[in-house]
C-alpha positions in Angstrom: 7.2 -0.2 81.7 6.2 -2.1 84.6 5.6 -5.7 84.4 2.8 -7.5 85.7 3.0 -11.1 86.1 0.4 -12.5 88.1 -2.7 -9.5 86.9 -5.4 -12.9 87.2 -3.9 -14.1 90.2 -4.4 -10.4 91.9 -7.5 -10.0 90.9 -8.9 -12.9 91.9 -7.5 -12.4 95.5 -9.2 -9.1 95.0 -12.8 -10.3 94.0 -12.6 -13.0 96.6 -11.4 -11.1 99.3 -14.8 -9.2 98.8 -16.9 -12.2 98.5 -18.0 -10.8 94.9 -17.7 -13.5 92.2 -19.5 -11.7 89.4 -16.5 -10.7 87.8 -15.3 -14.0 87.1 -14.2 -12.9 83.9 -11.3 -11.3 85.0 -8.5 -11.6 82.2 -9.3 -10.5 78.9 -7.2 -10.7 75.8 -5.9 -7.9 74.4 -4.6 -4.6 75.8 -6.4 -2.9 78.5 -7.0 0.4 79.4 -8.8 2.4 82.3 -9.2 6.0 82.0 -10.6 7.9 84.9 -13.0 10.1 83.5 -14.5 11.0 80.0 -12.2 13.6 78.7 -8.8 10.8 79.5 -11.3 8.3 77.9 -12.1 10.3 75.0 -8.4 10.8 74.3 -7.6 7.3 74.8 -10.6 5.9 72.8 -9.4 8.4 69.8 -5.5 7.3 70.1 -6.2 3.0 70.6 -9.1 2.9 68.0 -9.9 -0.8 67.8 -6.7 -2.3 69.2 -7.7 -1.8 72.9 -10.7 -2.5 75.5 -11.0 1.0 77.1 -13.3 1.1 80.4 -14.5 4.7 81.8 -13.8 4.6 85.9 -16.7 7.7 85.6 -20.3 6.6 85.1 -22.2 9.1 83.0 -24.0 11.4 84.5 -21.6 11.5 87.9 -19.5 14.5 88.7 -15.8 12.8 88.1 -15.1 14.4 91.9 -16.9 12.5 93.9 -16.7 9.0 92.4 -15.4 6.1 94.8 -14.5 3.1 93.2 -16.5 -0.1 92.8 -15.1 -3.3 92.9 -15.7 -3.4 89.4 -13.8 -0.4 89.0 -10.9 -1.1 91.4 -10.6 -4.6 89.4 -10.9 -2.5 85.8 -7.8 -0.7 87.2 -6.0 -4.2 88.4 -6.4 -5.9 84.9 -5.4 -2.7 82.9 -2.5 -2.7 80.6 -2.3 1.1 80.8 -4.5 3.5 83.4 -4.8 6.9 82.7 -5.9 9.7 85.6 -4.8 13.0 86.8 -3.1 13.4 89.8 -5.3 15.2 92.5 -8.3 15.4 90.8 -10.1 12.1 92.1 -8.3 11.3 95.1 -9.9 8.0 95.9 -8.8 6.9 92.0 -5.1 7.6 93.2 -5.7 5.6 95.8 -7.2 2.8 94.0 -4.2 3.3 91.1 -1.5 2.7 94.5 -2.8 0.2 95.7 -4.0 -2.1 93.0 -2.5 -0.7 89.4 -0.4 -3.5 88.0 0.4 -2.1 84.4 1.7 1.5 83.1 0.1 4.9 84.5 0.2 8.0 82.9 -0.8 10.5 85.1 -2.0 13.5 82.6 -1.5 16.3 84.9 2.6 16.0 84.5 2.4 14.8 80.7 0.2 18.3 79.7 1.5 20.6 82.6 -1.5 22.6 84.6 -1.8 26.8 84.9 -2.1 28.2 87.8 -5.1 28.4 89.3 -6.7 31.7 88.8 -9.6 32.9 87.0 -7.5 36.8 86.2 -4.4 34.7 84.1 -5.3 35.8 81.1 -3.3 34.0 78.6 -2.3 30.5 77.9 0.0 28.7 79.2 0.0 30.0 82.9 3.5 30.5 83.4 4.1 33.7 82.0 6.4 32.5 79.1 4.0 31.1 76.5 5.6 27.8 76.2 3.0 25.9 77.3 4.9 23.4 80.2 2.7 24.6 83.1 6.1 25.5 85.0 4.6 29.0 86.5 4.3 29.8 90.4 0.5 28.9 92.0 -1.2 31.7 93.3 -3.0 30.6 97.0 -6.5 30.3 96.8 -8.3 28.7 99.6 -11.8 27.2 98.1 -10.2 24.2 96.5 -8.4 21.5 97.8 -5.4 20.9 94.5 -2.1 20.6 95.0 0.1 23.4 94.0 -2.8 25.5 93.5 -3.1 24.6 89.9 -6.1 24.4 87.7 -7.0 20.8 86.7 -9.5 21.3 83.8 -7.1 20.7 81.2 -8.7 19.0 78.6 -10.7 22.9 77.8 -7.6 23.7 75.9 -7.4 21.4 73.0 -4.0 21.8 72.6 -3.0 20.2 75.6 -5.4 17.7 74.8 -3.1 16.8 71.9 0.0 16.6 73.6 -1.8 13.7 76.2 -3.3 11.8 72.9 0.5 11.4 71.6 1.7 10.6 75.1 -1.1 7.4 75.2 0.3 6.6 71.7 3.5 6.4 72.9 2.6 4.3 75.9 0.7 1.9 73.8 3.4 1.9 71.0 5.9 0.1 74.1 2.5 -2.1 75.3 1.3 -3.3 71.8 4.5 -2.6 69.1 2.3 -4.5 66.2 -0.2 -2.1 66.6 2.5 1.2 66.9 2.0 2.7 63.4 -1.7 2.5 63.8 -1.3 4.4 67.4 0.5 6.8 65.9 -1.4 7.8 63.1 -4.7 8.0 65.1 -2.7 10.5 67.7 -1.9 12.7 64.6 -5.6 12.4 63.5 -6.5 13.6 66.8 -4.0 16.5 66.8 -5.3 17.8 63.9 -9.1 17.5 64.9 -7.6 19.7 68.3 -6.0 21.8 65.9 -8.8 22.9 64.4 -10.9 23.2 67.4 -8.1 25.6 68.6 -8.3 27.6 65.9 -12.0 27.9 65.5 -11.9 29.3 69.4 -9.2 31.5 68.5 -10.8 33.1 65.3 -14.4 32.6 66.5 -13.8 34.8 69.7 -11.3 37.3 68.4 -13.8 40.4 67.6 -16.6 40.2 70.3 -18.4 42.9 72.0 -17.9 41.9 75.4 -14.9 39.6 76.8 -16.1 39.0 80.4 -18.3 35.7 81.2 -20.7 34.8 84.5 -19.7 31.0 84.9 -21.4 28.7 87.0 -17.4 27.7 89.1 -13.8 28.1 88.4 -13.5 25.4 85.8 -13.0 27.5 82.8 -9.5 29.0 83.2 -7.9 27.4 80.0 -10.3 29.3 78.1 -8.9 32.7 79.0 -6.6 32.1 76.3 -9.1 33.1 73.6 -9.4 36.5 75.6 -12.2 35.8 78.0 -12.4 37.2 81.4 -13.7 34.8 84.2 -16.3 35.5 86.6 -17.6 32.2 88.6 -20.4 32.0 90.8 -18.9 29.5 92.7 -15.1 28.1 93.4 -13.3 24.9 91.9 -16.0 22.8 92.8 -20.0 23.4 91.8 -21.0 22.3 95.4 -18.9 25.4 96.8 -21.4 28.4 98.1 -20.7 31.9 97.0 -21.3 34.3 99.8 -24.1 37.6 99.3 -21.5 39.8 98.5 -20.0 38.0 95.8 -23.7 37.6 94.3 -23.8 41.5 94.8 -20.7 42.0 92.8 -21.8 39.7 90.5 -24.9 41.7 89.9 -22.6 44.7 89.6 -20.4 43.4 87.0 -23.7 41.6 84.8 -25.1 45.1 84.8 -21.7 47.2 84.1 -20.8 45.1 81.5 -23.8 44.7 79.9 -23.8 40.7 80.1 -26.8 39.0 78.9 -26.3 35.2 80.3 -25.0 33.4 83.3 -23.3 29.8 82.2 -24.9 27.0 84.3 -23.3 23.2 83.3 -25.0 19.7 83.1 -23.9 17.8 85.6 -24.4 20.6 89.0 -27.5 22.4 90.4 -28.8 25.2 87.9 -29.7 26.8 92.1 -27.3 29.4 91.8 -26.8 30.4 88.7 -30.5 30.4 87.7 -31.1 32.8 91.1 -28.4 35.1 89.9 -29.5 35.2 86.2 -33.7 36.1 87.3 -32.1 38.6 90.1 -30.2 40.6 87.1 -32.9 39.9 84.7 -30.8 38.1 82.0 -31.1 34.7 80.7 -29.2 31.2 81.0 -27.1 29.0 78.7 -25.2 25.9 79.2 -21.3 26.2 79.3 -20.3 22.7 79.4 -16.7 21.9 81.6 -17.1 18.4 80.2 -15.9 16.7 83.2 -18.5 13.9 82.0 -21.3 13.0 79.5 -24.5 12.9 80.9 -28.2 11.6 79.5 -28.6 14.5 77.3 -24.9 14.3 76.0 -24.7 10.8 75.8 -24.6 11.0 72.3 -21.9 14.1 72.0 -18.2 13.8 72.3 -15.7 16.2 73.3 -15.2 17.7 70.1 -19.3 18.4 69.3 -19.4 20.1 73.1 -16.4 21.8 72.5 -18.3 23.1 69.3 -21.4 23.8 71.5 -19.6 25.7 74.0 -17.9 28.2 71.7 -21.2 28.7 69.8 -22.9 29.3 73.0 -19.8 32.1 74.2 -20.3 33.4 70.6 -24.0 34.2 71.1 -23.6 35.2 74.2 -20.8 37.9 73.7 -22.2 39.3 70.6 -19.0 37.5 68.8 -18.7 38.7 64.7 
């Protein structure tokens, strides 16, 4: 663990070589954490329970992608005990984590290990081997920018959600050892809550009448290993622009297939998918990626949208 002996001193220098002084109350007691975005705060909230201050990097409502640190943010990362981000998924919060991170990082792309990115892997793990460490070869795809080629959306498979939560309790076992049994247990709590979820996607979307699903982008690939088929409007990101042809094959496919709904999400423009869905005369739904809570969600959590989403796949594949 790395030690940080002078986290008010470097803060200070910080907030004053900004001229902001509204963060005068710069040291807190107690552990710290920063998570970069909700589903790494969710996890962290879950595993720390009342023993830490946890602090979102991500306001609600913002798509985790394009968020550039406040100073308020960039301090929230210099105070914290323990900062938790994924590697290459919000590439001015690495930067801010070089530069200014004073405690323990856990970056949750190595703890979980990522699939390849690519919406035909059908099953699991992404490496072929079902073992679940991420260790597969990267298919090239040129609309996103990720290292590696490798899908970051983890936190859709709930499993790999679990293996994070006992990798934060383990982390703030070594920053906090009072408080370790209390870490722990919470972790297991959380494992079995994923547990479940993973079950209930795995029974819920085992006898369906159709498998394939019109997505909004490519931020669904974890799912695949309930047995869905991908079909995004757009790439990695929601801002990326499908060409006419892949609208015409997408039309195609809704009308072979006999698809009834095109997934939209909260937090990007409804433009695209709501075009497609009049064009081919079938309806919307929401699919959320839960990259972030938003006005209407600000009173869900991960496991409610998680809920929501497979009840939404359920109706919309004519699931038994």
């Amino acid at each position: 663990m790395r030690i940080r002996p002078q986290r008010s001193l470097l803060v200070g220098l910080l907030l004053a070589s900004t001229g902001c002084t509204a963060l005068a109350d710069n040291d807190t007691s107690g552990v710290q954490v920063a998570a970069a975005f909700y589903p790494l705060q969710y996890v962290v909230e879950r595993v720390a329970g009342p023993y830490a201050d946890v602090v979102g990097l991500t306001t609600p409502g913002k798509e985790p992608h394009d968020l550039e640190p406040t100073i308020k943010e960039t301090a929230d990362i210099a105070q914290a005990d323990l900062v938790v981000h994924e590697a290459d998924f919000q590439a001015s919060i690495d930067a801010a984590i070089e530069q200014n991170a004073t405690g323990e990082v856990i970056d949750a792309a190595a703890v979980v290990g990522l699939r390849p990115f690519s919406s035909d892997d059908q099953h699991g793990d992404g490496d072929g081997d079902g073992d679940g460490d991420g260790d597969g070869e990267s298919e090239d795809h040129t609309d996103h920018d990720h290292e590696g080629g490798l899908d970051p959306h983890f936190w859709l498979d709930p499993l790999r959600m679990a293996t994070l939560g006992d990798a934060i309790a383990a982390s703030l076992s070594e920053i906090d050892p009072t408080n370790a049994d209390a870490f722990d247990a919470n972790a297991a709590a959380l494992r079995n809550d994923l547990e479940r979820l993973d079950a209930a996607f795995t029974t819920g979307l085992a006898d369906c009448e159709r498998s394939t699903i019109v997505v909004s982008h490519d931020a669904f690939g974890y799912l695949t290993q309930y047995g869905l088929e991908l079909a995004p409007v757009a790439g990695l990101s929601p801002d990326a622009e499908p060409t006419p042809a892949d609208l015409g094959r997408l039309r195609q496919l809704i009308e072979e297939d006999g698809i009834t709904t095109v997934f939209g999400e909260r937090l990007a423009s409804p433009r695209l998918t709501q075009t497609l869905a009049d064009d081919a005369g079938v309806r919307t739904a929401v699919l959320d990626p839960i990259e972030g809570l938003s006005d209407e969600t600000s009173e869900e959590d991960y496991l409610s949208l998680m809920e929501e989403n497979l009840a939404a796949l359920q109706e919309a594949n004519a699931c038994r």
